[in-house]
Legacy VTK file of the C-alpha trace (Angstrom):
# vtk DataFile Version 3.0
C-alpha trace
ASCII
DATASET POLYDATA
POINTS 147 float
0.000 0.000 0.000
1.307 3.712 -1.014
2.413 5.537 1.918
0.505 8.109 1.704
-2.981 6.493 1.583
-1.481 4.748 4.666
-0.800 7.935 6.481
-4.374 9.222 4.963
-5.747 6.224 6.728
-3.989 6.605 10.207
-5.357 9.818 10.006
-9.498 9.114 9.629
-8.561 6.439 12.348
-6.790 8.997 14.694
-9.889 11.208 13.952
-12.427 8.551 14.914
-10.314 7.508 18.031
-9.881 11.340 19.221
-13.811 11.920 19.047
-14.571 8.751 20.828
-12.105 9.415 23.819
-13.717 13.062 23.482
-17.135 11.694 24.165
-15.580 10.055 27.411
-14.300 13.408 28.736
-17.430 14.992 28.179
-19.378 12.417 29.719
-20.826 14.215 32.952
-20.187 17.869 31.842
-23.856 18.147 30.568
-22.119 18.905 26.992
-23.721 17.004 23.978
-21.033 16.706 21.979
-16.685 17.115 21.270
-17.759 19.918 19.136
-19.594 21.737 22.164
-16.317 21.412 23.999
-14.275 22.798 21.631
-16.113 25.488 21.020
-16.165 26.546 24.370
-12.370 26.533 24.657
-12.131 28.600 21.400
-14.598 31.094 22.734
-12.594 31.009 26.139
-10.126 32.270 24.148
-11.391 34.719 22.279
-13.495 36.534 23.532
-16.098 38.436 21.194
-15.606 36.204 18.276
-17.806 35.927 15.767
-19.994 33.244 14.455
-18.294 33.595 11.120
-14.844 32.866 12.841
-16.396 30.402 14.519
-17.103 28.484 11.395
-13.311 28.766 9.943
-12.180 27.514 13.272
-13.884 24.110 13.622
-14.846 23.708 9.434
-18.608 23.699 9.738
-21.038 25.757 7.450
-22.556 29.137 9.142
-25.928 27.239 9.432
-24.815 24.366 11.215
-22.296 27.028 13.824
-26.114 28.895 14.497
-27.385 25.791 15.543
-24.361 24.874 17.831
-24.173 28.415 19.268
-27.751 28.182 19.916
-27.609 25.141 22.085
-24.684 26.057 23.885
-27.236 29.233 24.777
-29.880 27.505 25.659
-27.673 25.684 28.131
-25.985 28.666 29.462
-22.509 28.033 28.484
-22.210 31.340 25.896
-24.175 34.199 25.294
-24.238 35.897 22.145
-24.928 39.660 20.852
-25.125 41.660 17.970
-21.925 43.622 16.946
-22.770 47.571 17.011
-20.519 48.737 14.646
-22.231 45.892 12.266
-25.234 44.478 12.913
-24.558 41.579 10.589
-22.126 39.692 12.505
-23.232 37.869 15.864
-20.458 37.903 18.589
-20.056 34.982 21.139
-19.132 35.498 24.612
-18.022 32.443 27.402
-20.660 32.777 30.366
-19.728 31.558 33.962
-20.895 27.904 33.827
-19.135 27.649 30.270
-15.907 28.437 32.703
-16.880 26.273 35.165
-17.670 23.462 32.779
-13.772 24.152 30.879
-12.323 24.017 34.609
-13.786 20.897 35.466
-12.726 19.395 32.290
-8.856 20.787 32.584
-7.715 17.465 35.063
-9.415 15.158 32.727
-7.598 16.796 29.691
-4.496 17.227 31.016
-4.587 13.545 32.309
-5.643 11.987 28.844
-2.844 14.350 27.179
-0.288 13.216 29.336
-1.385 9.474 28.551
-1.977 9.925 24.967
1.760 11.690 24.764
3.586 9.775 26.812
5.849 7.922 24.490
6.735 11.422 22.557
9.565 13.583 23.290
9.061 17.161 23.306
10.585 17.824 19.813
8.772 15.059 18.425
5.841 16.736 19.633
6.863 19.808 18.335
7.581 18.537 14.701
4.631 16.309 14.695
2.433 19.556 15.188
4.243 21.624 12.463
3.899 18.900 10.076
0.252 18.359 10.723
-0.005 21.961 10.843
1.398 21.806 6.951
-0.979 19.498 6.209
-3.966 21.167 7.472
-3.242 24.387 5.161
-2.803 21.954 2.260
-5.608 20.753 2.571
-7.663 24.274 3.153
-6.010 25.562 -0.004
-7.105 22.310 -1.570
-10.812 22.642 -0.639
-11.065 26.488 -1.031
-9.771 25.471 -5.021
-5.934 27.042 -4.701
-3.594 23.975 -5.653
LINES 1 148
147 0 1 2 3 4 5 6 7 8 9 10 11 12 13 14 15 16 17 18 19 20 21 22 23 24 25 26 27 28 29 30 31 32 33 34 35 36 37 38 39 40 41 42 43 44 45 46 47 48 49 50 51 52 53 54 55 56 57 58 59 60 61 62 63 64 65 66 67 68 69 70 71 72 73 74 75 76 77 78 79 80 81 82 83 84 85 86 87 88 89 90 91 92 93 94 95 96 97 98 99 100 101 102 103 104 105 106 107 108 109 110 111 112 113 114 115 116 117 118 119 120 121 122 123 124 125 126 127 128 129 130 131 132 133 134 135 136 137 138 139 140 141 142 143 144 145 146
């Protein structure tokens, strides 16, 4: 088998394996979903961002970031508002129990990294996340049609 549809394969493994292990850590948190989390430590992060953003960051359509932002609301992890320079773009805003919810999770995270990374050494790490990083914006430019 070609090496690369080896490493292609590895790769829709590794992503099946990393959302399964994410259901585990969000088991308990009252989050539905890995995409819930995640979106809660983005918004931790930046706080303000819009649901535009939103959609670059994780790769779903606008329409299916609404519906994602909307639950989060309804379970009082975000809030969102309108922008009042432009009305157009939603913001998104971390509320206290999203917090809460991220610092409960932070043992359980920090745990599984250390297991899933145990047999690295730091500058494998480190190259192993540039490279995928390279891949990643291959891939974009692939999808958004600039080869």
């Amino acid at each position: 088998m070609d090496g690369k549809v080896r490493i292609i394969l590895n790769l829709l493994r590794l992503s099946a394996l990393i959302n399964r292990l994410g259901v585990k850590l969000v088991d308990g948190t009252g989050l539905s979903s890995v995409q819930q989390w995640q979106l809660l430590g983005i918004i931790s992060r930046n706080e303000g961002i819009t649901l535009s953003k939103l959609s670059e960051e994780i790769l779903v359509t606008k329409q299916n970031m609404t519906g994602l932002i909307e639950r989060l609301g309804k379970g009082g992890w975000v809030t969102t508002w309108s922008d009042p320079d432009d009305k157009r773009l939603t913001r998104v805003r971390i509320t206290e129990k999203g917090t809460k919810t991220l610092e409960m999770m932070q043992p359980r995270t920090k745990e599984s990294n250390d297991i899933t990374f145990q047999a690295f050494h730091k500058e494998e790490l480190e190259v192993m996340n540039e490279m995928l990083e390279r891949l990643s914006r291959t891939l974009r430019m692939q999808i958004n049609g600039r080869e």
